[in-house]
MOPAC internal coordinates of N, CA, C and O (Angstrom, degrees):
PM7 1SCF
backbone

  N    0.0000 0     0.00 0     0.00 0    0    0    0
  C    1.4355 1     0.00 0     0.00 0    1    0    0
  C    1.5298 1   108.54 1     0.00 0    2    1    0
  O    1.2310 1   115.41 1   -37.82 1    3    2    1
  N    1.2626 1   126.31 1   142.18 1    3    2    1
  C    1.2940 1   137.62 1  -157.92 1    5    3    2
  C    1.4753 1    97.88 1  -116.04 1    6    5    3
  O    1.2310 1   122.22 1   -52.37 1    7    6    5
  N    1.3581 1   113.36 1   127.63 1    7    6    5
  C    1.8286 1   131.18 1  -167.76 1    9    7    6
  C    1.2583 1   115.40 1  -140.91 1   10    9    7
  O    1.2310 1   123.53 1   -73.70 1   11   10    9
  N    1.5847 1   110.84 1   106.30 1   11   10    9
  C    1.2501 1    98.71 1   160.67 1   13   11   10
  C    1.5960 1   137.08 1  -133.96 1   14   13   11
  O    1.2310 1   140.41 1    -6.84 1   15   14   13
  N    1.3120 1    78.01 1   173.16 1   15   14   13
  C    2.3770 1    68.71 1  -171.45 1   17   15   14
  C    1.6515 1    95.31 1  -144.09 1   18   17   15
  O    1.2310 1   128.87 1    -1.57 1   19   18   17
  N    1.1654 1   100.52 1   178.43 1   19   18   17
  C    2.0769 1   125.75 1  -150.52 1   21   19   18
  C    2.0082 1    86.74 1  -100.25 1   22   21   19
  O    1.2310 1   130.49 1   -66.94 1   23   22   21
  N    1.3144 1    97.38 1   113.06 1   23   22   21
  C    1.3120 1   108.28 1   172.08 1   25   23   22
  C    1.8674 1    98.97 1   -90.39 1   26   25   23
  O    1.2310 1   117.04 1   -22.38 1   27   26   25
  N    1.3602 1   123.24 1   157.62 1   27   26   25
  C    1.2277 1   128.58 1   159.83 1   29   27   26
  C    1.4180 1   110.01 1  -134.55 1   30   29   27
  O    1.2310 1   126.47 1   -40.56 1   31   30   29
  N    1.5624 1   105.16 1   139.44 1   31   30   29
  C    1.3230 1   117.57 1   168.03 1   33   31   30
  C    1.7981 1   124.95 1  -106.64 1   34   33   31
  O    1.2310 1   117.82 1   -14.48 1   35   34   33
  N    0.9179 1   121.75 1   165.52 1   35   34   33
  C    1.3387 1   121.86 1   175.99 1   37   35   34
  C    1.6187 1   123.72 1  -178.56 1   38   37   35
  O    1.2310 1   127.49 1   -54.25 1   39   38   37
  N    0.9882 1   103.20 1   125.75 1   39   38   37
  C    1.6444 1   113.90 1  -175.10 1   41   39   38
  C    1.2441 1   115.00 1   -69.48 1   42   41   39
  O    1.2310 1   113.96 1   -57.07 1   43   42   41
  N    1.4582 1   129.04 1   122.93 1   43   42   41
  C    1.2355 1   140.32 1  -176.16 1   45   43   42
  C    1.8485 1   107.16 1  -123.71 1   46   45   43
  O    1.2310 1   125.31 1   -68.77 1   47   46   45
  N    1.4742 1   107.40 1   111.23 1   47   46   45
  C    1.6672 1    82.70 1  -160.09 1   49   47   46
  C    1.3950 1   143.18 1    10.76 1   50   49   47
  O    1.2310 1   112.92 1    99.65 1   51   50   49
  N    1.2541 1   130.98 1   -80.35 1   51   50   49
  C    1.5669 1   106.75 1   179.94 1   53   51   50
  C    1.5436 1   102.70 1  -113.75 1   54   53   51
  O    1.2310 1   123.13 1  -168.65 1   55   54   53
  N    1.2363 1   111.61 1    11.35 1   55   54   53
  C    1.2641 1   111.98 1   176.82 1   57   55   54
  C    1.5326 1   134.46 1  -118.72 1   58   57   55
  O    1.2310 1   117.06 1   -30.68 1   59   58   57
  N    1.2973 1   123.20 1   149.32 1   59   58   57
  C    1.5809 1   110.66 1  -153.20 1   61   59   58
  C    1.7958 1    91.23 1  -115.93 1   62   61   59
  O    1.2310 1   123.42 1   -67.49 1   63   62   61
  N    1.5528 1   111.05 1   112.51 1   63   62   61
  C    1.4839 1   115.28 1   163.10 1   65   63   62
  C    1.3474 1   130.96 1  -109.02 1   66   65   63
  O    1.2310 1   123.53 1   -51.45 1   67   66   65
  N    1.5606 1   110.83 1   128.55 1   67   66   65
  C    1.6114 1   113.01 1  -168.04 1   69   67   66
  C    1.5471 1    94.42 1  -124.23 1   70   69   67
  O    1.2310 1   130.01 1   -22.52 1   71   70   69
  N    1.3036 1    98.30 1   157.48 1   71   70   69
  C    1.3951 1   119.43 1   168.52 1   73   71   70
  C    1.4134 1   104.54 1  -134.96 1   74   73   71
  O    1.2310 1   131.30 1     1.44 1   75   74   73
  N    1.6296 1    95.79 1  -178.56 1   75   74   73
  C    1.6898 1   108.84 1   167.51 1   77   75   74
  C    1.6722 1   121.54 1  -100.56 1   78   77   75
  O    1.2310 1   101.46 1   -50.24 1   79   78   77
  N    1.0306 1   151.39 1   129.76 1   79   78   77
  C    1.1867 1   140.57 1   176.25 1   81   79   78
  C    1.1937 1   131.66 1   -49.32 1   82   81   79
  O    1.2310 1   128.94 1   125.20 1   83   82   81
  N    1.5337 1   100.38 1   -54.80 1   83   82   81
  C    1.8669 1   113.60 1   158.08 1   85   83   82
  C    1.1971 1   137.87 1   -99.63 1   86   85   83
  O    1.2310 1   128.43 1  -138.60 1   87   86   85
  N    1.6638 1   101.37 1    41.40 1   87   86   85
  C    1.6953 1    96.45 1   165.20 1   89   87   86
  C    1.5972 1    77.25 1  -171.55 1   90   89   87
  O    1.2310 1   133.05 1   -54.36 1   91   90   89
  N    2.0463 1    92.39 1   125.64 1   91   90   89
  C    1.3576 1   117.43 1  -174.70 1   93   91   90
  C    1.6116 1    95.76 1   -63.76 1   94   93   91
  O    1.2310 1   109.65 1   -10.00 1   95   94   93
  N    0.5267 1   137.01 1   170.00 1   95   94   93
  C    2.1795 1   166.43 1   156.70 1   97   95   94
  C    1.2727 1    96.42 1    56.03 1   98   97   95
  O    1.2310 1   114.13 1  -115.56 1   99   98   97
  N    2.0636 1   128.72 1    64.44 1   99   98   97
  C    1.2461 1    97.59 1   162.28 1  101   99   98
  C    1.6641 1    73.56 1  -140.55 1  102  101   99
  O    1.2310 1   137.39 1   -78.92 1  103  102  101
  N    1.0595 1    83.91 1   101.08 1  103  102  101
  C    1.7236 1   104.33 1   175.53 1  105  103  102
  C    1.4827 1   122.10 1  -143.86 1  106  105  103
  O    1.2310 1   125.43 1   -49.95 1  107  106  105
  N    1.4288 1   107.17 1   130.05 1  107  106  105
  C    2.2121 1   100.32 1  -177.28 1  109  107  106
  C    1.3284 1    85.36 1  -123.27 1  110  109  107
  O    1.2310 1   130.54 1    31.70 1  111  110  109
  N    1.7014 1    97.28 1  -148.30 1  111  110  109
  C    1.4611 1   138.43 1   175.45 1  113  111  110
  C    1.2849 1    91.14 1  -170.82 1  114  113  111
  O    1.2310 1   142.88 1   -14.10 1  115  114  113
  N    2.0906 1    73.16 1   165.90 1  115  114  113
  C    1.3931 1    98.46 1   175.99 1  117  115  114
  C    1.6825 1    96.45 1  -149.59 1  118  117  115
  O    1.2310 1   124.39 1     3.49 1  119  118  117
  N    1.4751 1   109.17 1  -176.51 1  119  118  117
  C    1.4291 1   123.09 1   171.75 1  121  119  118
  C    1.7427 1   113.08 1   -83.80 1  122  121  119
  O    1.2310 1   124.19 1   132.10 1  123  122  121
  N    1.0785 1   109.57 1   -47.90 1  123  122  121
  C    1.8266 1   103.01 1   150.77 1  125  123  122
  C    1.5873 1   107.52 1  -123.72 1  126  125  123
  O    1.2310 1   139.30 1    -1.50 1  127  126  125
  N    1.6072 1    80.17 1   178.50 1  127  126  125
  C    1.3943 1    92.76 1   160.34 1  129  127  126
  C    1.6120 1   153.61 1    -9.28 1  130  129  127
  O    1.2310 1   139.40 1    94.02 1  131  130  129
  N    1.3290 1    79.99 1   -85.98 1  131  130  129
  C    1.6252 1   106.95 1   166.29 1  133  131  130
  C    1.6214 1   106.20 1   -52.60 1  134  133  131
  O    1.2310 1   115.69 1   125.18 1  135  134  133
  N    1.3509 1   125.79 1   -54.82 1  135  134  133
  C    1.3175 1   123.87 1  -156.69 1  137  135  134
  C    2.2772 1    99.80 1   -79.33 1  138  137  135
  O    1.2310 1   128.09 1   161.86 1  139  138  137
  N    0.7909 1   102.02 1   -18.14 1  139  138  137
  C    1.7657 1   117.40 1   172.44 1  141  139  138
  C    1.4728 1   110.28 1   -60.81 1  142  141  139
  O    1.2310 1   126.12 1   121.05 1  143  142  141
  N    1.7395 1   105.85 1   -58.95 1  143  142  141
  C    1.0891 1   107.32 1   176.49 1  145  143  142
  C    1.3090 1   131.93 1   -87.31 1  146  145  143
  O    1.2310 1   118.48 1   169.95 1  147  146  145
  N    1.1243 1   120.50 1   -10.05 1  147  146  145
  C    1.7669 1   124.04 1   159.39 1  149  147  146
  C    1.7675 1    98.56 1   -74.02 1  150  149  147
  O    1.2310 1   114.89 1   151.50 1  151  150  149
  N    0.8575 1   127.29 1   -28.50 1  151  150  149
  C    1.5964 1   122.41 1  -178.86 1  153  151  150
  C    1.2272 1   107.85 1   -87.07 1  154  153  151
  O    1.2310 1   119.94 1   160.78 1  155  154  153
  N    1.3459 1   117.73 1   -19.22 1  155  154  153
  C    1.8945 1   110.63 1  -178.59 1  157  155  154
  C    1.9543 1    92.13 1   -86.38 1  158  157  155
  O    1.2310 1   121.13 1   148.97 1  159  158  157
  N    1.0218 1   115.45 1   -31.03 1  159  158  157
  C    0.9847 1   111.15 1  -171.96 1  161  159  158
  C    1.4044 1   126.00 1   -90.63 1  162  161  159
  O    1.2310 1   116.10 1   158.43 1  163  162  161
  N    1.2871 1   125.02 1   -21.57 1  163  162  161
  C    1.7425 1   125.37 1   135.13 1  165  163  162
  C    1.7616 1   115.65 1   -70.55 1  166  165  163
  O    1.2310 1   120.88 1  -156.54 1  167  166  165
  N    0.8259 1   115.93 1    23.46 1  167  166  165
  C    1.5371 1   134.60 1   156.19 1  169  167  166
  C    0.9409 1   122.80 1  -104.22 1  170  169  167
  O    1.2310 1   112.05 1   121.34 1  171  170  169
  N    1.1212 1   132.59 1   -58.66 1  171  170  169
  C    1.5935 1   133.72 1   164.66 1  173  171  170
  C    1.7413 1   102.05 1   -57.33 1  174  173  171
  O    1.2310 1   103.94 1   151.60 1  175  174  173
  N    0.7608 1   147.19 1   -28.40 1  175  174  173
  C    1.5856 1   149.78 1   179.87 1  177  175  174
  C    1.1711 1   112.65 1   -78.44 1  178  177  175
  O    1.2310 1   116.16 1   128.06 1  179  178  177
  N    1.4758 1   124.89 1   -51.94 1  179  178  177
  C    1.1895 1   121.85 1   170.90 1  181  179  178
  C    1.8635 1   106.00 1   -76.10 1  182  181  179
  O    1.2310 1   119.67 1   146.07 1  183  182  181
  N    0.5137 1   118.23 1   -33.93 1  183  182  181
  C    1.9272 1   117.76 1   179.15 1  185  183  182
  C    1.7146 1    96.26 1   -69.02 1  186  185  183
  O    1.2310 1   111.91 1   140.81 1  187  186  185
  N    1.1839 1   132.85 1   -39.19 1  187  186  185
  C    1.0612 1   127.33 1  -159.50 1  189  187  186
  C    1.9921 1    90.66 1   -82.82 1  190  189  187
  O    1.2310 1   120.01 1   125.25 1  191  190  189
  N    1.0845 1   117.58 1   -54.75 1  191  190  189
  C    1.6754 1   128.19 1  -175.36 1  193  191  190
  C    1.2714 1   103.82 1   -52.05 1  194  193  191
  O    1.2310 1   109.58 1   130.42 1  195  194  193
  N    1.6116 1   137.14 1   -49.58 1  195  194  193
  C    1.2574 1   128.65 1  -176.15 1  197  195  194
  C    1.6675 1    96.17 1   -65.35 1  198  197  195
  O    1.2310 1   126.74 1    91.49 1  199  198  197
  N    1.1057 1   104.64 1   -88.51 1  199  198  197
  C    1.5418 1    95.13 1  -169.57 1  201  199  198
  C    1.3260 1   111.11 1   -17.59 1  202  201  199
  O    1.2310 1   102.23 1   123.67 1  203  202  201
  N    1.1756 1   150.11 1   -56.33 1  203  202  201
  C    1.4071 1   137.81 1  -150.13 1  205  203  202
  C    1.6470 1    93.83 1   -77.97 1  206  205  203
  O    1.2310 1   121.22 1   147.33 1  207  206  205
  N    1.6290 1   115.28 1   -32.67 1  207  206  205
  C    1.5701 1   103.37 1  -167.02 1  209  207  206
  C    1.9703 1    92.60 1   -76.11 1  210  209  207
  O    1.2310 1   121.16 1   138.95 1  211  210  209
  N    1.2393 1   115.38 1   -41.05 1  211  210  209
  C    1.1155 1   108.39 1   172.63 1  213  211  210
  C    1.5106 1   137.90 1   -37.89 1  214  213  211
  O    1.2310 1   128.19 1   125.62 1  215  214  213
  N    1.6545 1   101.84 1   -54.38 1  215  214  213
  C    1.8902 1   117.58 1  -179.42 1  217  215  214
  C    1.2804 1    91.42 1   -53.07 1  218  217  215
  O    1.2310 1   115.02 1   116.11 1  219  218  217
  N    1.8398 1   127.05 1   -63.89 1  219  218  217
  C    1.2804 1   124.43 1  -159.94 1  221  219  218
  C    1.6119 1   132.95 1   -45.38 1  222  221  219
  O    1.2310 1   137.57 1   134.11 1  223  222  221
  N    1.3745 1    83.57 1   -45.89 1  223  222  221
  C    1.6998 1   118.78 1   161.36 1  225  223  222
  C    1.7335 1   121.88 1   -20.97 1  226  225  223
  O    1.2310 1   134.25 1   113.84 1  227  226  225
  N    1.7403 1    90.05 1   -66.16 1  227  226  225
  C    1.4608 1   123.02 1  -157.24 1  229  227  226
  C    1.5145 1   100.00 1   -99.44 1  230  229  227
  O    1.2310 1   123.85 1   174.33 1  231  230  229
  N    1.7063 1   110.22 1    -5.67 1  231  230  229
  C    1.8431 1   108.23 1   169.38 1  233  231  230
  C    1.2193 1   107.36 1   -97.66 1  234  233  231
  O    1.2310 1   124.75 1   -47.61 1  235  234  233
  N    1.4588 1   108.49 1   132.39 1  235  234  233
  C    1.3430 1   130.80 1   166.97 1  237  235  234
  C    1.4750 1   116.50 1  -121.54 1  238  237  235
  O    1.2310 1   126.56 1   -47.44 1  239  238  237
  N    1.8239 1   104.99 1   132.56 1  239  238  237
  C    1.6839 1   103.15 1   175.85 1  241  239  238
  C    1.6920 1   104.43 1    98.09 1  242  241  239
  O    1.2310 1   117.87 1     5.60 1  243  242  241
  N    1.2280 1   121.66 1  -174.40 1  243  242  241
  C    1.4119 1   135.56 1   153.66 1  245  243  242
  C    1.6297 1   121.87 1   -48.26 1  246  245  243
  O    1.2310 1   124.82 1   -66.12 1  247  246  245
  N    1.2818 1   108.35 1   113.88 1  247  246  245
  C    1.5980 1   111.66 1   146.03 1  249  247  246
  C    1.4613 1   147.92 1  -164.72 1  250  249  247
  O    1.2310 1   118.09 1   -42.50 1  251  250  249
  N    0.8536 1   121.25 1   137.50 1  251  250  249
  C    1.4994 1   113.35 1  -178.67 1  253  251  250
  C    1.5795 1   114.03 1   -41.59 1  254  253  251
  O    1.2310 1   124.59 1   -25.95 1  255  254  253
  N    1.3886 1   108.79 1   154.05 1  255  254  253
  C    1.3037 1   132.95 1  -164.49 1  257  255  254
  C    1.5401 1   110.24 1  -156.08 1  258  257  255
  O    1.2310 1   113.48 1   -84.07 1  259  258  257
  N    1.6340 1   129.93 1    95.93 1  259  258  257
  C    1.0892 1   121.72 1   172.69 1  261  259  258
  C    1.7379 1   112.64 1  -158.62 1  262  261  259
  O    1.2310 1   124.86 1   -17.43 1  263  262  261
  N    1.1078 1   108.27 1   162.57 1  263  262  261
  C    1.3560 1   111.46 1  -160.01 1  265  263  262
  C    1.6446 1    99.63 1   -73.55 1  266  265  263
  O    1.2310 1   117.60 1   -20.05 1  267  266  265
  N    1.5032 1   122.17 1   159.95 1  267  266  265
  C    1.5618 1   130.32 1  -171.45 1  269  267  266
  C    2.0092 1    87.41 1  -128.84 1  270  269  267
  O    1.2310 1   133.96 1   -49.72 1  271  270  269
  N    1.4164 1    90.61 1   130.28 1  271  270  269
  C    1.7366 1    85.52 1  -177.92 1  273  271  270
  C    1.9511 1    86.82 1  -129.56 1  274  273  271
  O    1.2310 1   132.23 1   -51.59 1  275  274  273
  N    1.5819 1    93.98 1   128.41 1  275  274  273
  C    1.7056 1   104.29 1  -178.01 1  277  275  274
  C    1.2897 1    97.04 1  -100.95 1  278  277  275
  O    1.2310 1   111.14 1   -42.56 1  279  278  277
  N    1.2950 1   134.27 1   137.44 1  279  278  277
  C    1.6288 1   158.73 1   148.51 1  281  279  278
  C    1.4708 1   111.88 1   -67.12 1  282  281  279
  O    1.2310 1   129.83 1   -79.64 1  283  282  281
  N    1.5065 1    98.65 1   100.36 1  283  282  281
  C    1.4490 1   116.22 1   168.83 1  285  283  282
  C    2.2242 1   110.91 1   -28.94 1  286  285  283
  O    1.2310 1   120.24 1   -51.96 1  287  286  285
  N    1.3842 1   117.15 1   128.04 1  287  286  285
  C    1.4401 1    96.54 1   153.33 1  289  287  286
  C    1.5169 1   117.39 1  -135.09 1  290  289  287
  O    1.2310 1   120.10 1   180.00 1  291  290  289

């Protein structure tokens, strides 16, 4: 399944910090550009993988499991 979300960048003297918009604490740096955004983006991957090993973890019993699809407005 294909997911996406609003990366931000921003220059902090010599250093370039991005986060994600919709998901609090998956934010790095880097020394440029390029190196920010390969790191925001094995950030969001690994933040996204724990949680799922996590929810599973912490479910007990019966439950639904299905994808939520939001409509741009």
């Amino acid at each position: 399944m294909k997911q996406q979300f609003t990366a931000i960048y921003e220059k902090r003297g010599k250093w370039y910090l991005g986060w994600v918009e919709e998901i609090p604490g998956v934010n790095t740096q880097g020394k440029t550009l390029k190196e920010a955004k390969e790191n925001l983006k094995e950030a969001l991957e690994l933040i996204l993988e724990v949680n799922r090993v996590m929810s599973r973890k912490e479910i007990s019993g019966r439950v639904i499991r299905e994808p939520v699809v939001l409509a741009h407005t």
